[in-house]
Backbone as CSV, one residue per row, in Angstrom:
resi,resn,N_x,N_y,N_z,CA_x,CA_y,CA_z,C_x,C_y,C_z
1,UNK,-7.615,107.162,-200.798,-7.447,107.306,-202.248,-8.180,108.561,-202.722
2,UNK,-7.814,109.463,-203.570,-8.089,110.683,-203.624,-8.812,110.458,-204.607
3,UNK,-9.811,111.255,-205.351,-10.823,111.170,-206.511,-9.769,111.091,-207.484
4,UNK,-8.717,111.369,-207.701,-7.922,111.361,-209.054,-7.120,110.132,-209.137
5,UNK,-7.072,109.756,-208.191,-6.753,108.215,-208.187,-7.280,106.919,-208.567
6,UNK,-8.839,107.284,-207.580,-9.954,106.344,-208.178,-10.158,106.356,-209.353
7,UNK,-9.888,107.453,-210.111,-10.968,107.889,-211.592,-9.113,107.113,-212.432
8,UNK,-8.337,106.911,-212.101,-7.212,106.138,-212.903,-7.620,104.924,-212.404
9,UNK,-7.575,104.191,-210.959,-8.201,103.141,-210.880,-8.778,102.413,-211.538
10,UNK,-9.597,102.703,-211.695,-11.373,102.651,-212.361,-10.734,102.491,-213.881
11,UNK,-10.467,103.443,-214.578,-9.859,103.424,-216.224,-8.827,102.160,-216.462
12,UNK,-8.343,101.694,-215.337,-6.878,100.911,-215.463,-8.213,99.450,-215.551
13,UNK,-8.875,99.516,-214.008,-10.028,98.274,-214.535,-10.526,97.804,-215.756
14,UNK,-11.498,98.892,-216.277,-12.175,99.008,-217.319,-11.202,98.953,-218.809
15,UNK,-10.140,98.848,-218.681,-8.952,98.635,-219.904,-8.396,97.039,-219.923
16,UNK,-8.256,96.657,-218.551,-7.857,95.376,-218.441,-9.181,94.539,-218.635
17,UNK,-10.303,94.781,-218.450,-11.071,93.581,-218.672,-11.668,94.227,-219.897
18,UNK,-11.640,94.977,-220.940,-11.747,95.338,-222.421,-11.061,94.137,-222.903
19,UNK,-9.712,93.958,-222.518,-8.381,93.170,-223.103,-9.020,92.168,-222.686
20,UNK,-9.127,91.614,-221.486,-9.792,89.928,-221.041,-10.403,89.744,-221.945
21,UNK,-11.618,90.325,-222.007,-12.745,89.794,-223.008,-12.377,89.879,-224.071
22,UNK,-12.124,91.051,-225.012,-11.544,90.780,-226.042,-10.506,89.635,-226.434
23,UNK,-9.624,89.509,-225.645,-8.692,88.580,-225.921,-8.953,86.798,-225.614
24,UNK,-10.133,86.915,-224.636,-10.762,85.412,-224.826,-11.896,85.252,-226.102
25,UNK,-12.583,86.256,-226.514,-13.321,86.513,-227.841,-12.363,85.591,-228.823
26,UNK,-11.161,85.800,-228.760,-10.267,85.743,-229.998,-9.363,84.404,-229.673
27,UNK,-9.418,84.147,-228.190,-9.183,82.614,-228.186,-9.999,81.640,-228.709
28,UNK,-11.154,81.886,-228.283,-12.151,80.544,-228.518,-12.229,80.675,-229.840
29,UNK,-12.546,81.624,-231.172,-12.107,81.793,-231.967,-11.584,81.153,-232.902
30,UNK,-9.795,81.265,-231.908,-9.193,80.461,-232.961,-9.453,79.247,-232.815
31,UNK,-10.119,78.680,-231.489,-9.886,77.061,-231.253,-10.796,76.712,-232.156
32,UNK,-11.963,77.549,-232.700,-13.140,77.409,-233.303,-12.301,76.457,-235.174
33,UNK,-11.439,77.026,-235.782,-10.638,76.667,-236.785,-9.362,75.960,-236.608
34,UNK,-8.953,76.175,-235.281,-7.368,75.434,-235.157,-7.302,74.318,-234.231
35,UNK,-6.962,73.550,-234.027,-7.015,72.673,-233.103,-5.786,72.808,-231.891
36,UNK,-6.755,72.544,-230.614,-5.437,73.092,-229.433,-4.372,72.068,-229.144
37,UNK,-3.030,72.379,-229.351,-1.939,71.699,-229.181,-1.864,70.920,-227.708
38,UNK,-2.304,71.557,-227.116,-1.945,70.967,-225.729,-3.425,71.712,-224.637
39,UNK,-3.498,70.703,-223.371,-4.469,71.875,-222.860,-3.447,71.425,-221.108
40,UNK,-4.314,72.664,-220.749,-3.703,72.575,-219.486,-3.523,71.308,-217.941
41,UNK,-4.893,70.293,-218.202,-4.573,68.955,-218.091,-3.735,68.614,-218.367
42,UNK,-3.093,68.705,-219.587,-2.106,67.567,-219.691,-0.782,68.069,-219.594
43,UNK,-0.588,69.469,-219.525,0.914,70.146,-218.437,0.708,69.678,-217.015
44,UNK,-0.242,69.974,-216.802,-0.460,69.720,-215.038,-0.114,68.533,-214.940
45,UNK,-1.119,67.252,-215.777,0.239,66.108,-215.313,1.390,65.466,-215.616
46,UNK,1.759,66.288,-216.478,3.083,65.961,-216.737,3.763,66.165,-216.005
47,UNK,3.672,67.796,-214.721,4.563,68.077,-213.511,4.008,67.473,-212.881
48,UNK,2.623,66.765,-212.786,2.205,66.134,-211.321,2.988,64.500,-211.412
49,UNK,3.401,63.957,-212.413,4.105,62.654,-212.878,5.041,62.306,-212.056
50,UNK,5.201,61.258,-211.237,5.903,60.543,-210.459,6.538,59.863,-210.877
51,UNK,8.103,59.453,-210.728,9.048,58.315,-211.427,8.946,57.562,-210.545
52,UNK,8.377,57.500,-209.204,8.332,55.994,-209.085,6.783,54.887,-209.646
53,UNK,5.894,55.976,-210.042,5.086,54.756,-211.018,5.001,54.943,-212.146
54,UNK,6.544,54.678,-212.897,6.888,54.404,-214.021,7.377,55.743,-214.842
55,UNK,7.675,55.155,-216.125,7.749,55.955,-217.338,6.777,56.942,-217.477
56,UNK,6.876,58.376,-217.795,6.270,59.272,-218.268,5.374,58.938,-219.588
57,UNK,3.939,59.016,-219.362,3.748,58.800,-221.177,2.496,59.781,-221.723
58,UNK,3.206,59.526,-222.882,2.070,61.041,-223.537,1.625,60.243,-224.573
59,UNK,0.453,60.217,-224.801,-0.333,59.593,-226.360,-1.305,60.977,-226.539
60,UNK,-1.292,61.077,-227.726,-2.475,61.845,-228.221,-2.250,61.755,-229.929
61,UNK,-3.325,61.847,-230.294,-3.692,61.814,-231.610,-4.726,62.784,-232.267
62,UNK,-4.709,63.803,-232.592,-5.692,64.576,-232.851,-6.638,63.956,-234.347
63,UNK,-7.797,63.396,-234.468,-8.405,63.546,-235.659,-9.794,63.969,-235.731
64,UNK,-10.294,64.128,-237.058,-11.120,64.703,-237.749,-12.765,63.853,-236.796
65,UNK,-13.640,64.483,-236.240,-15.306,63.846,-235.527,-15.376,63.228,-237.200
66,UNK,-15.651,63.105,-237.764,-15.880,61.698,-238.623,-14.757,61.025,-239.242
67,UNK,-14.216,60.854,-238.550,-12.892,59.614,-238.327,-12.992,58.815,-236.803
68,UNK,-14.238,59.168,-236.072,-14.189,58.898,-234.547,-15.589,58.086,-234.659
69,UNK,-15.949,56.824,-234.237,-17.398,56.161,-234.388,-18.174,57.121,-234.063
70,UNK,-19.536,56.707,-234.811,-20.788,57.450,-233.957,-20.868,56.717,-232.860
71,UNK,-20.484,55.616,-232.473,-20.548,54.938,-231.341,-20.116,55.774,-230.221
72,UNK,-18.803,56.437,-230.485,-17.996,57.082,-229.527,-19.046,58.130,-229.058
73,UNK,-19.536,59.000,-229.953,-20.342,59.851,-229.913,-21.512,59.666,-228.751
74,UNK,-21.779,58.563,-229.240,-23.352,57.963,-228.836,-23.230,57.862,-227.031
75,UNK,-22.148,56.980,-227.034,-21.635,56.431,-225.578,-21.408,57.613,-224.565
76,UNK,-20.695,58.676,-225.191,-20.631,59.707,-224.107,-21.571,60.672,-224.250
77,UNK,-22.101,60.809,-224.805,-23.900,61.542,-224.579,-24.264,60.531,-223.636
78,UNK,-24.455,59.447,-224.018,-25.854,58.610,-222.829,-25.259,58.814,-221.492
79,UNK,-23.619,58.614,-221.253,-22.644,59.128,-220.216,-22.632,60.203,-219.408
80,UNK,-22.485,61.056,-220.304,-22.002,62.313,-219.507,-23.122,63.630,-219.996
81,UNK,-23.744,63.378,-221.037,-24.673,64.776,-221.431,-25.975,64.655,-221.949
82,UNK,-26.803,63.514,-221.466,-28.146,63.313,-222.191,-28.576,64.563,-223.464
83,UNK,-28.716,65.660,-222.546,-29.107,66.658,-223.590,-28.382,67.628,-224.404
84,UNK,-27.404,66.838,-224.502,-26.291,68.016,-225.250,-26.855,68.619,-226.675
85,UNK,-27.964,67.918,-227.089,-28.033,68.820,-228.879,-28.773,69.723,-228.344
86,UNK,-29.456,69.423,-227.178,-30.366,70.368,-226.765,-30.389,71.583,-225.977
87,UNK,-29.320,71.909,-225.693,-29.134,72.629,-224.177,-27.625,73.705,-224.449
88,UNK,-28.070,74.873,-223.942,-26.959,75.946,-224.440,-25.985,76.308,-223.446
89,UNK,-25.278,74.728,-223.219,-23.835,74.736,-222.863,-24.144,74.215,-221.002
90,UNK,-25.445,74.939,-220.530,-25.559,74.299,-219.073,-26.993,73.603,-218.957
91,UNK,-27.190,72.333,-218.422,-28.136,71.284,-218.229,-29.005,72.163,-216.882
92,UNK,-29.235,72.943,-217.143,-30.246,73.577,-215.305,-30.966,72.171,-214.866
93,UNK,-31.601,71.789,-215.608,-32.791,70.610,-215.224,-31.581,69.181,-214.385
94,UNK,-30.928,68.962,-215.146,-29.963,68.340,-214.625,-29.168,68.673,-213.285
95,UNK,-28.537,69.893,-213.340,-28.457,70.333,-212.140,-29.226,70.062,-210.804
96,UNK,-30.418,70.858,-211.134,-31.471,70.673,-210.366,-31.591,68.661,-209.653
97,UNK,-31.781,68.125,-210.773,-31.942,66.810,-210.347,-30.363,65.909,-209.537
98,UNK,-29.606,66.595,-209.546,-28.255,66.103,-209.097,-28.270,66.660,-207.880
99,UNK,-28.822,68.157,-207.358,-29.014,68.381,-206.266,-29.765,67.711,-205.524
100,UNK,-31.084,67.256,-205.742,-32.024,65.976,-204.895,-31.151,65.319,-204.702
101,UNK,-30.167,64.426,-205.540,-29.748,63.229,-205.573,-28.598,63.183,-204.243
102,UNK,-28.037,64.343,-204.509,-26.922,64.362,-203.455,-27.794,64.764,-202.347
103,UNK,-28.469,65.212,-201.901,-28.844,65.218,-200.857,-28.955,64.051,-199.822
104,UNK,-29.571,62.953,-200.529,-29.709,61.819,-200.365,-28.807,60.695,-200.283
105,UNK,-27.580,60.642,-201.074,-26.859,60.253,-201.550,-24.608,59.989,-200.864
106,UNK,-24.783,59.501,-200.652,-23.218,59.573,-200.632,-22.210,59.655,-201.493
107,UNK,-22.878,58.865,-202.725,-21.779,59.338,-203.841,-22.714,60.868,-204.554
108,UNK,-21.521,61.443,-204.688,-21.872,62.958,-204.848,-22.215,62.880,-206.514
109,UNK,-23.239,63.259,-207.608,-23.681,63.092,-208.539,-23.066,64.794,-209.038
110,UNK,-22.314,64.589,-210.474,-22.228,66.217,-211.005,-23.468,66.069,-212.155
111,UNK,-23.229,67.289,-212.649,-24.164,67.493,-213.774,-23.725,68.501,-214.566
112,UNK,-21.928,68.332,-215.218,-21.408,69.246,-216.181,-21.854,68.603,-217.551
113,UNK,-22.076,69.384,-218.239,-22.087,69.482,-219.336,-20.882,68.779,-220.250
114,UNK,-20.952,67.935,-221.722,-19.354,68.220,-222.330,-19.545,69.436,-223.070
115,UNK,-19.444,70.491,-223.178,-19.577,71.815,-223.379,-18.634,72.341,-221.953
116,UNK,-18.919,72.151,-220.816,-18.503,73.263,-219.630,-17.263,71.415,-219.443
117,UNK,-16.961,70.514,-219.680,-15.857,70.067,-219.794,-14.768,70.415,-220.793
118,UNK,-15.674,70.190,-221.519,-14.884,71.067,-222.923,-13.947,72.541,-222.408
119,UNK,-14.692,73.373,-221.988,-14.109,74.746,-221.591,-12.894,74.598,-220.221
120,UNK,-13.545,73.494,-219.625,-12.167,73.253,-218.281,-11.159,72.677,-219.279
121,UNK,-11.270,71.631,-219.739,-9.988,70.983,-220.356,-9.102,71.832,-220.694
122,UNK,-9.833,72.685,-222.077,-9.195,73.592,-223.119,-8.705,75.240,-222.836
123,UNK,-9.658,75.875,-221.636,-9.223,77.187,-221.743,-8.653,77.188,-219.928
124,UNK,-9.119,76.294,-219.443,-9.167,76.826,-217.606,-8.005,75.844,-216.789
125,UNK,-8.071,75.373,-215.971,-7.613,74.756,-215.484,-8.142,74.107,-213.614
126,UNK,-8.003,72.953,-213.393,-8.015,72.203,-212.612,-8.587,72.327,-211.198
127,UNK,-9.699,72.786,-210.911,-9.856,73.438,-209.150,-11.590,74.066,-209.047
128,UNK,-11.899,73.688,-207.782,-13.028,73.931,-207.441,-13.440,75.236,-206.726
129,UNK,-12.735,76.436,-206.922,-12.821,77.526,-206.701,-14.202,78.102,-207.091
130,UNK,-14.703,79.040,-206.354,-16.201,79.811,-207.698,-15.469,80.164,-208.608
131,UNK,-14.413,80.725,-208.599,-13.822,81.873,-209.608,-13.205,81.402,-210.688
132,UNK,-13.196,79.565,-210.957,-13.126,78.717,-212.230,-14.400,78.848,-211.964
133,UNK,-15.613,78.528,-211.607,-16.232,77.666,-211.966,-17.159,79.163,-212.541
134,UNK,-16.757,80.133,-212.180,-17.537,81.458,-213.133,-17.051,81.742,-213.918
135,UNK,-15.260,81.470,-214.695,-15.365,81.183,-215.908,-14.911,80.393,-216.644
136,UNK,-15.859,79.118,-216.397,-15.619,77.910,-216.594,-17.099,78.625,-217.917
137,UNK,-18.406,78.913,-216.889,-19.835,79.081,-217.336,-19.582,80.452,-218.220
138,UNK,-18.254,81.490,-218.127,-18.582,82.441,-219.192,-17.632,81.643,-220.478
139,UNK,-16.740,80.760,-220.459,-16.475,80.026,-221.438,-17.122,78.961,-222.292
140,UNK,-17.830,78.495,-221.096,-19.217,77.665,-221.866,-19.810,78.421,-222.680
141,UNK,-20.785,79.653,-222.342,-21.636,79.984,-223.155,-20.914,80.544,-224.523
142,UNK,-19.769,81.421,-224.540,-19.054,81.598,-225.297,-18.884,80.542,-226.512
143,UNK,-18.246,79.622,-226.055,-18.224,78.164,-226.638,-19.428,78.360,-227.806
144,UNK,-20.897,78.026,-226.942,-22.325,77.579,-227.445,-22.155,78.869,-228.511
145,UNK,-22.073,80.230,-228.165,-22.038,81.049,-228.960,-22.025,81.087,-230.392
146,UNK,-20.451,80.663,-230.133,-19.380,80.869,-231.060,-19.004,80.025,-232.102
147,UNK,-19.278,78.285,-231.359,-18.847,76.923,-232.096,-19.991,76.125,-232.285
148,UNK,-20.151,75.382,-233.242,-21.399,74.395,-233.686,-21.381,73.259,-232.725
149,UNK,-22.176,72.670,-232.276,-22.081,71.409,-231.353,-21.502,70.327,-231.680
150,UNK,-21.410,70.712,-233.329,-20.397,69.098,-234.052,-18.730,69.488,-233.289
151,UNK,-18.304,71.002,-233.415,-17.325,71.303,-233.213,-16.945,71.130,-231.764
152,UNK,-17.424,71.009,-231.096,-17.533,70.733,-229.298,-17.095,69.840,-229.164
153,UNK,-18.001,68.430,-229.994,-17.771,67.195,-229.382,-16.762,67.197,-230.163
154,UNK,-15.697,67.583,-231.442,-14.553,66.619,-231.928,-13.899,67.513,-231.098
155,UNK,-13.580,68.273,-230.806,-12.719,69.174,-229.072,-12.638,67.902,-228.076
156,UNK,-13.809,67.906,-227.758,-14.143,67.442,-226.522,-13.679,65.795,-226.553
157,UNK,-14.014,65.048,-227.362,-13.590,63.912,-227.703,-11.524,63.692,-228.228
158,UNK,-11.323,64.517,-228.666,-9.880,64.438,-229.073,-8.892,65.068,-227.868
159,UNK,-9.639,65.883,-226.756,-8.596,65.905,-225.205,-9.077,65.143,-224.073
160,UNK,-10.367,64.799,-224.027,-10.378,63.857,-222.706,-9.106,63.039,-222.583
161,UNK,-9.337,62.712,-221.062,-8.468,62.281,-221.178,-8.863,60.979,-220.300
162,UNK,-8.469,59.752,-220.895,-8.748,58.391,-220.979,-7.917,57.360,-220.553
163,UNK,-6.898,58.003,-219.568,-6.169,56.980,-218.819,-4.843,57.856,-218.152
164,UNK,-4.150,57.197,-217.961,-3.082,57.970,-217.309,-1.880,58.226,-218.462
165,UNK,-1.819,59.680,-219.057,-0.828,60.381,-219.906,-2.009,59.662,-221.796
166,UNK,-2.901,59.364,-221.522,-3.493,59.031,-222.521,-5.124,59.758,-222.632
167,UNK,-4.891,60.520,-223.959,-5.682,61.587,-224.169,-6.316,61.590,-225.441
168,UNK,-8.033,62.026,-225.334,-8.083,61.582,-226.992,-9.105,60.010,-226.979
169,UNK,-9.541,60.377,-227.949,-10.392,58.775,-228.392,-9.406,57.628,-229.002
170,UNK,-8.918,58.433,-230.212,-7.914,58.063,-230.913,-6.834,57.240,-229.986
171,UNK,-6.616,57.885,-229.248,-5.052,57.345,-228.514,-5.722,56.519,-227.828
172,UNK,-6.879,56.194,-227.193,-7.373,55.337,-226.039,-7.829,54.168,-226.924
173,UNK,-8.270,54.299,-227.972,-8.795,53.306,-228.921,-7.417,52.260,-229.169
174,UNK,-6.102,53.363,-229.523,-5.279,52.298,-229.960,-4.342,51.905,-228.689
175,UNK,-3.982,52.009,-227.896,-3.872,51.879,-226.408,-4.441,50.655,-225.873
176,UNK,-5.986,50.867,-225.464,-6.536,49.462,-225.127,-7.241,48.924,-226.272
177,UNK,-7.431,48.801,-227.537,-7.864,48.030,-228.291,-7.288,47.892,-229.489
178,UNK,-6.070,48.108,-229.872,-5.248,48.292,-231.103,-6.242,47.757,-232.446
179,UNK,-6.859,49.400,-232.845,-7.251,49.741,-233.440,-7.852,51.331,-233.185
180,UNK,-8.269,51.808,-234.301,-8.425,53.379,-234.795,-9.806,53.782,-233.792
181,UNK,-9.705,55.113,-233.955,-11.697,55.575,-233.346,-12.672,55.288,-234.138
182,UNK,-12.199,55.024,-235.551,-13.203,54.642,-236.317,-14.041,53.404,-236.486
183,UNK,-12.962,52.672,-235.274,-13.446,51.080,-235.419,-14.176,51.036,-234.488
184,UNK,-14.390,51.732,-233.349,-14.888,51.531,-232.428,-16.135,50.648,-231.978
185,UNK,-16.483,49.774,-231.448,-17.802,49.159,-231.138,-18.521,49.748,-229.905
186,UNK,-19.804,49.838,-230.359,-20.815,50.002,-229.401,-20.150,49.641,-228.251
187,UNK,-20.200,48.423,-228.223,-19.573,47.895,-226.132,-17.957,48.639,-226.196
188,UNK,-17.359,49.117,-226.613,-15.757,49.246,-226.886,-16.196,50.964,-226.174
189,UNK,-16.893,51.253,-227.206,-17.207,53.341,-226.976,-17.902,53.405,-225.870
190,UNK,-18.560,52.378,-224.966,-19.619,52.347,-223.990,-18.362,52.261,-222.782
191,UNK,-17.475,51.134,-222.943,-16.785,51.227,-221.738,-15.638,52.238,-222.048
192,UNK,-15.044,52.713,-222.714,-14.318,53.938,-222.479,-14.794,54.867,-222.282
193,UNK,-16.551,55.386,-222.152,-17.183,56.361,-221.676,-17.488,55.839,-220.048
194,UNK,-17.695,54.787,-219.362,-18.035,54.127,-218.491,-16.675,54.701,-217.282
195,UNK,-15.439,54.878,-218.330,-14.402,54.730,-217.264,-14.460,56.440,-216.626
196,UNK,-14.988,57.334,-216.978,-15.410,58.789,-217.038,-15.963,58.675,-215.618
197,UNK,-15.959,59.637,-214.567,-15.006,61.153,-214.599,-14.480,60.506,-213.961
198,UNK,-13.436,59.319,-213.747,-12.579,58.854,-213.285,-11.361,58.154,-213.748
199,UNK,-10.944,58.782,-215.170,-9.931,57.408,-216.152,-8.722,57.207,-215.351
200,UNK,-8.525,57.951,-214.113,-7.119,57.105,-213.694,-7.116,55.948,-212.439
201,UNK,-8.372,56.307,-212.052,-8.810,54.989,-211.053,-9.975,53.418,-211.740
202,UNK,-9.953,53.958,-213.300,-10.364,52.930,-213.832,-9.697,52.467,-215.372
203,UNK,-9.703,50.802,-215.275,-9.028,50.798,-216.204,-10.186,50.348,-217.434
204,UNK,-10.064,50.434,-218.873,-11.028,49.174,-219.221,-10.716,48.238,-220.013
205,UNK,-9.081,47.833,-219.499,-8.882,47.035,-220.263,-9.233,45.708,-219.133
206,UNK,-9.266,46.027,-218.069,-9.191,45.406,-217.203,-10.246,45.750,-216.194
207,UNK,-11.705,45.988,-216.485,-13.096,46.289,-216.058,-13.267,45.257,-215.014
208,UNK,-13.883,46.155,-214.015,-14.173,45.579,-212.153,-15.439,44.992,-212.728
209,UNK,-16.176,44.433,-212.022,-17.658,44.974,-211.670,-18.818,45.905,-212.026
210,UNK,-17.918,46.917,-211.023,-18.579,47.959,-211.093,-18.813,48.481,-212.771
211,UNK,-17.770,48.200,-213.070,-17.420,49.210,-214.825,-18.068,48.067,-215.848
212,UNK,-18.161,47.210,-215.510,-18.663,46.405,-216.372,-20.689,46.573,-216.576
213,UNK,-20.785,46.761,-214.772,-22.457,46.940,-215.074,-22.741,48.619,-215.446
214,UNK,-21.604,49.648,-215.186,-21.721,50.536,-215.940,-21.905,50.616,-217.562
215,UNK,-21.247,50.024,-217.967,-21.152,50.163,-219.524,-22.381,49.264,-219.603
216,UNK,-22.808,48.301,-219.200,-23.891,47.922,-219.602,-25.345,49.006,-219.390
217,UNK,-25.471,49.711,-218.184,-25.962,51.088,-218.449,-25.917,51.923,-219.548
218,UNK,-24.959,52.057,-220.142,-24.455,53.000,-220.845,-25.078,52.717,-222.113
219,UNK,-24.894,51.198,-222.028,-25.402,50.642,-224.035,-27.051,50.571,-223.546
220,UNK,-27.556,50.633,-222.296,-29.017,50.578,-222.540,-29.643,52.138,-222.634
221,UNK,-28.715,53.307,-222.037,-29.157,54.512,-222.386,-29.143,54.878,-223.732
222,UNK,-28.197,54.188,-224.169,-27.704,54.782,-225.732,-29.052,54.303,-226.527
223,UNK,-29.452,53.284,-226.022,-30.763,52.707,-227.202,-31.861,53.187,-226.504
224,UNK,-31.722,53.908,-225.630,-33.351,54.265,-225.073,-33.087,55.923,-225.635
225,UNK,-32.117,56.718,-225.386,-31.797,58.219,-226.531,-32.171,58.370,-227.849
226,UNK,-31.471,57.151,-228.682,-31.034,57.360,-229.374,-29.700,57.895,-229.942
227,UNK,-29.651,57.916,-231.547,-28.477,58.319,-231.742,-28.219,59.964,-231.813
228,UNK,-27.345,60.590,-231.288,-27.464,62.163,-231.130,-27.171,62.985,-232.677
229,UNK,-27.707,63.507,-233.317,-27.968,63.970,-234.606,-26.815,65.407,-234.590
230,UNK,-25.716,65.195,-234.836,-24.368,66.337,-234.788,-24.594,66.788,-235.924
């Protein structure tokens, strides 16, 4: 490659990732005021959807974090993010302590954030590559940047996804408990956080064991936290 090549090279680089960044600047952005129609979870399984176990189904309901219990709230903090008011988008300490654990351990312990779930759901997609998972962490911080932590969790709470083709608090609320997110009960928001990071190998309408002494975990973290102040 001749010096006049490199030096276009180089300019063609430095133009395309101007545009990247800029143009993810202006995604998160808008998600910051608009709410995302769809995220890439829930294309992926719509092609990953099999007709021989059953009907295709899509629920989602987008609403307003105070139309959703504080319960809901409460349950997946003690769940999935002890320190979420506290922490700018990655748990290090957590990390750290999930590494001991697996060492030791056979079931493998994560330590994402809902902030760096938030950013897989909504901007990334599906895979354990470094090259999601580096910008999984420049979408996180972005996120923390850019959006208030109230704004995270009604994201984060209105795409999980909570069963098979069922996404959303809203939709999981009226699904297995026909009623709204607003109704939610303590034990109700405890076991639909309980069924997490696994909603298609657990059900809770129909709780094992296992999911049952989970959620009972779940309602004793929630009262030893507290309630998380959004």
């Amino acid at each position: 490659m001749s010096a006049i090549q490199r030096k276009k090279f180089l300019g063609f680089i430095k133009r395309f990732l101007f545009v990247a960044f800029s143009a993810s600047i202006f995604w998160v952005m808008l998600y910051k005021y608009l709410n995302p129609p769809i995220t890439s979870l829930m294309f992926i399984r719509a092609l990953e959807h099999d007709k021989s176990k059953g009907k295709f189904r899509f629920q989602h309901r987008w609403v307003s974090l105070d139309k959703i219990s504080e319960n809901m709230v409460w349950a997946v903090v003690a769940a999935e993010d002890n320190n979420f008011t506290t922490h700018f988008g990655v748990d290090w300490e957590a990390i750290q302590k999930a590494r001991k654990i697996n060492r030791y351990s056979r079931i493998k312990h994560g330590a994402s954030t809902i902030t760096q779930q938030t950013a897989k759901n909504v901007f990334l997609f599906p895979s354990r590559t470094y090259f999601r998972k580096a910008l999984e962490l420049y979408f996180t911080y972005l996120m923390e940047l850019l959006w208030s932590k109230r704004r995270i969790m009604e994201v984060y709470l209105n795409v999980i996804e909570l069963g098979r083709g069922i996404y959303g608090v809203e939709a999981a609320a009226q699904y297995y408990y026909k009623k709204s997110a607003s109704e939610l009960s303590a034990s109700e928001a405890a076991m639909l956080a309980a069924i997490l990071p696994a909603p298609l190998r657990r059900n809770p309408a129909q709780p094992s064991s296992y999911l049952i002494n989970r959620q009972q975990r779940i309602l004793n973290l929630m009262n030893k936290i507290g309630k998380p102040n959004l």
